[in-house]
DOKOL-236665 format. One line per field, with one value per residue (C-alpha): residue in one letter; x, y, z; residue number from 1. Coordinates in Angstrom, 3 decimals. Layout:
<sites>
residu A/...;
px X/...;
py Y/...;
pz Z/...;
num NUM/...;
</sites>
This chain:
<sites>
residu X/X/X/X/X/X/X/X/X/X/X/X/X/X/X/X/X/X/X/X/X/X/X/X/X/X/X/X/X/X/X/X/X/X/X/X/X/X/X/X/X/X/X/X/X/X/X/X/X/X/X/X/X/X/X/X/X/X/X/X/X/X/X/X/X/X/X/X/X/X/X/X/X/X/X/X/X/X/X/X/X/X/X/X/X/X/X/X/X/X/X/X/X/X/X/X/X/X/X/X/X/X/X/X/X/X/X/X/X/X/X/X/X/X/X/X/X/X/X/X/X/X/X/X/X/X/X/X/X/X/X/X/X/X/X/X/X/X/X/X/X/X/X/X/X/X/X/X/X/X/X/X/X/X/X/X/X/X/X/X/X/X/X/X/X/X/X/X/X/X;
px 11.532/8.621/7.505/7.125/10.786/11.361/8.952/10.293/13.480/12.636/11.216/14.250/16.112/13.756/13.926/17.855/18.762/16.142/16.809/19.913/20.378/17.071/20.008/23.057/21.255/18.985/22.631/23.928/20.539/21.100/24.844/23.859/20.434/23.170/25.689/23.115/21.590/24.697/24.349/20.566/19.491/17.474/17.374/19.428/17.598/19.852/21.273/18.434/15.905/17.411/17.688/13.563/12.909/14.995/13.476/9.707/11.420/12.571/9.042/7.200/9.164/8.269/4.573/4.582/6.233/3.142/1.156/0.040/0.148/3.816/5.350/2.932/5.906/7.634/7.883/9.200/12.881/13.978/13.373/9.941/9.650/12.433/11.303/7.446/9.009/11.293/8.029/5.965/8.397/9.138/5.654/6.014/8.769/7.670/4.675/6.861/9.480/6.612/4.478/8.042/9.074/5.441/5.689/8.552/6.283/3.028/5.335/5.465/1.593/-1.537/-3.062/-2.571/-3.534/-1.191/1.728/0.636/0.918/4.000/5.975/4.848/6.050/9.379/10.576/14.078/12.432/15.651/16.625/13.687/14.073/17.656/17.047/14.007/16.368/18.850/16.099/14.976/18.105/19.105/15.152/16.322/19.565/17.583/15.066/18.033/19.455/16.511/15.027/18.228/18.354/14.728/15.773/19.222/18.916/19.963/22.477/24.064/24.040/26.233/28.352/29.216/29.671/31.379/32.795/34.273/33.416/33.451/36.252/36.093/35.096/37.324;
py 12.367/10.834/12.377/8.486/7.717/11.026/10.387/6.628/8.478/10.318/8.120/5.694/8.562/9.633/6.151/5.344/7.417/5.792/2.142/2.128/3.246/0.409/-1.680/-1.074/-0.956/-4.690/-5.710/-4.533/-6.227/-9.550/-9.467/-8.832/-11.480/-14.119/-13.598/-13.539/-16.680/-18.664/-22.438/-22.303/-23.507/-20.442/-19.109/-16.152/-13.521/-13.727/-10.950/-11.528/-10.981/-8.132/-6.620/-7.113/-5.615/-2.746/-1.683/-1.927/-0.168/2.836/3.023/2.558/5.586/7.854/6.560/7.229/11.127/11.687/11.558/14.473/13.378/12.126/15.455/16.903/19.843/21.007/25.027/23.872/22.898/19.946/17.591/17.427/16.114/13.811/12.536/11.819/10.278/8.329/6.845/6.542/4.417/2.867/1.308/0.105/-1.505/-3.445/-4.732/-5.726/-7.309/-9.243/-10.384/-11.477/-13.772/-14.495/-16.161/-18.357/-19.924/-19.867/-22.377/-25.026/-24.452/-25.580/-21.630/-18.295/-18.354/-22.005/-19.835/-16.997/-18.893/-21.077/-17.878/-15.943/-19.364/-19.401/-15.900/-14.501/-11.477/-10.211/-10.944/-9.229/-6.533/-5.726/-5.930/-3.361/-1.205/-1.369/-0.614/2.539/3.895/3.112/5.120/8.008/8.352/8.045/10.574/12.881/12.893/13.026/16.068/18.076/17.444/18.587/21.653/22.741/21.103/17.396/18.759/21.069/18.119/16.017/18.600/18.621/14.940/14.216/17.873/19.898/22.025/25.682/27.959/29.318/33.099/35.304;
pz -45.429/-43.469/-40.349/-39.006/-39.224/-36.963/-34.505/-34.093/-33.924/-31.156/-28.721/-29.486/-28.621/-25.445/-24.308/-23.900/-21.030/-18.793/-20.574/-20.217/-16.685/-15.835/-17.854/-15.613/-12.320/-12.869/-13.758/-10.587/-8.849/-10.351/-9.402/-5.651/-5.412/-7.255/-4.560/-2.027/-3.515/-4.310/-3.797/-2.702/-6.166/-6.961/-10.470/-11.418/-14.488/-17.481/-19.524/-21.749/-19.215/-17.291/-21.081/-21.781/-18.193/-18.828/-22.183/-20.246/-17.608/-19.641/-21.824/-18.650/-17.065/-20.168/-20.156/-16.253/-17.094/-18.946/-16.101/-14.755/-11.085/-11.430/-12.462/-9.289/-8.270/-10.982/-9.493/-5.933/-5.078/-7.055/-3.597/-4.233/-7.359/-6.361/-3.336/-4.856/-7.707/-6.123/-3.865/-6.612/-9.100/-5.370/-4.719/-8.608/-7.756/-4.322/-6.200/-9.537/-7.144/-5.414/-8.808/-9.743/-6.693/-6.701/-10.627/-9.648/-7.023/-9.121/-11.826/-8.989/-7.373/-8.523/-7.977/-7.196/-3.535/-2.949/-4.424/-2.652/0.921/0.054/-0.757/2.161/3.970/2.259/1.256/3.022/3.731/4.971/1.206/-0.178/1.703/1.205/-2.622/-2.431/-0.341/-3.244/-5.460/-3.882/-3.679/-7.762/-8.043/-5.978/-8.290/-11.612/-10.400/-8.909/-12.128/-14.475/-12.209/-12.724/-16.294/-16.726/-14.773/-16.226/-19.964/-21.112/-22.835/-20.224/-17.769/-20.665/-20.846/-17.313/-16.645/-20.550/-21.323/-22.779/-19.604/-20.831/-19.301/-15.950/-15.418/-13.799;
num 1/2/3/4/5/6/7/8/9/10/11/12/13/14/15/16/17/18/19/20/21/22/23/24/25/26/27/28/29/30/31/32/33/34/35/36/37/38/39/40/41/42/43/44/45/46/47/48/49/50/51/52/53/54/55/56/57/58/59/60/61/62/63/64/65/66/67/68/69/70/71/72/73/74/75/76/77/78/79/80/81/82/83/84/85/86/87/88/89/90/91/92/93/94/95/96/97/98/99/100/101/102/103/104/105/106/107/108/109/110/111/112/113/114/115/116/117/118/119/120/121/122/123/124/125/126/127/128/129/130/131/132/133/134/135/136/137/138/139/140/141/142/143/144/145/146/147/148/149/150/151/152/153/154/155/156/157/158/159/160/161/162/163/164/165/166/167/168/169/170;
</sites>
């Protein structure tokens, strides 16, 4: 068998956990900004395009792992890494959540800087806001959980949340 196959394998396989999570949790954003939104008109990302996001999402995290300033304290207590994680993926996100409201308004304008100024005329920033609060917090519960796993084993961690949970020691 062809090492190629394997190695595509493997990063399908490397990918999920984050993908899928970035899947579930844009879900869960969309959900919110459409109830937030309902009856203003605004557009709503389909299934489709919370889908595409996700899969960037989960690459981008793996691509971003690489990095040796993202993985900066890997011997301290696991808050660390969490916490500088959870800010750097957190800045990503402000500036991705920005670009994107930013595109909607860049449709409509003849420019950049007139869709610039019309959204910082128009935005809820209350809205924006609350949805880069849930953000942050979704971030902090990926890293959380991808920290731990990197400390106690992938496969440990499945064992606890899925089972069989070994026997207890007396």
């Amino acid at each position: 068998m062809s090492t190629l196959p394997g190695k595509i394998k493997h990063e399908i396989m490397k990918a999920m956990p984050p993908t899928v999570f970035f899947f579930f949790i844009l879900h869960v954003v969309s959900l919110i900004r459409s109830l937030m939104v309902k009856g203003t008109g605004l557009s709503i990302p389909t299934t489709t395009s919370v889908l595409i996001a996700s899969l960037i999402l989960g690459k981008s995290v793996l691509v971003a792992d690489m990095l040796p300033f993202i993985n900066r304290f890997p011997d301290k207590p696991l808050i660390w890494n969490v916490s500088w994680k959870t800010l750097m993926y957190a800045i990503v996100a402000l500036i991705v959540h920005y670009l994107e409201r930013l595109y909607e308004y860049w449709k409509e304008a003849p420019n950049l800087i007139v869709a610039n100024h019309a959204l910082m005329a128009d935005i809820s920033w209350a809205r924006f806001w609350a949805i880069q609060i849930l953000l942050v917090t979704l971030i902090l519960m990926y890293c959380a959980i991808a920290e731990l796993a990197r400390v106690i084993g992938r496969h440990r961690l499945k064992t606890i949340f899925f089972g069989p949970l070994p026997a207890p020691h007396e």
